[in-house]
C-alpha positions in Angstrom: -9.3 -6.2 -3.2 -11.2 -7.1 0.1 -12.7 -4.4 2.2 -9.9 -5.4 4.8 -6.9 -4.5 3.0 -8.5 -1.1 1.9 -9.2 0.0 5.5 -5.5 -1.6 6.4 -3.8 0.2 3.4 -5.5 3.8 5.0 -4.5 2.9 8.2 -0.7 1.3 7.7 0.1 0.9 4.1 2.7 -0.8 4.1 1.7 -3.5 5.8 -1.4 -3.6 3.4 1.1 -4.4 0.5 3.3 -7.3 2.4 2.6 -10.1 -0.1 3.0 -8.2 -2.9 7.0 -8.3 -2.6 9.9 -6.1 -1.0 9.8 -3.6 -3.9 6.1 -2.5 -3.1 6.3 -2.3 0.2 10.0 -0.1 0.4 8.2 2.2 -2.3 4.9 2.6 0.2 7.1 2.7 3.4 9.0 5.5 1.6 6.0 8.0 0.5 4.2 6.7 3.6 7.3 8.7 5.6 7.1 11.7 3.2 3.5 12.0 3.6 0.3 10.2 4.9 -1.6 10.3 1.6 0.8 9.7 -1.1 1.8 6.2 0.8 -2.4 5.4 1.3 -2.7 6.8 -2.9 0.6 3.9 -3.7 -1.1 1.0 -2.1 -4.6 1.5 -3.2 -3.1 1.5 -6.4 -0.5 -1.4 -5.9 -3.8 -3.0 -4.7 -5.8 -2.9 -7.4 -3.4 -3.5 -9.7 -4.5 -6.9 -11.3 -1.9 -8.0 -12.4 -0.1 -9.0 -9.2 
């Protein structure tokens, strides 16, 4: 995980999570719309998720 997509996944995080496939980003655009923090929480973790 590069320092770039962690200050882009607290900014936007959906757009943090674009290569990782439609599924990751509906689920981050969706809590992203419910609430700042649980969208930043879902792509930090989507993130570091190694096996993606």
């Amino acid at each position: 995980m590069s320092f770039w997509r962690v200050i882009l996944s607290i900014l936007f995080p959906p757009l943090a999570v674009i290569d990782k496939g439609c599924g990751s980003v509906l689920i981050v655009l969706i809590l992203t719309c419910l609430g700042w923090i649980p969208g930043v929480i879902a792509a930090l973790i989507i993130l570091n998720n190694p096996d993606n």
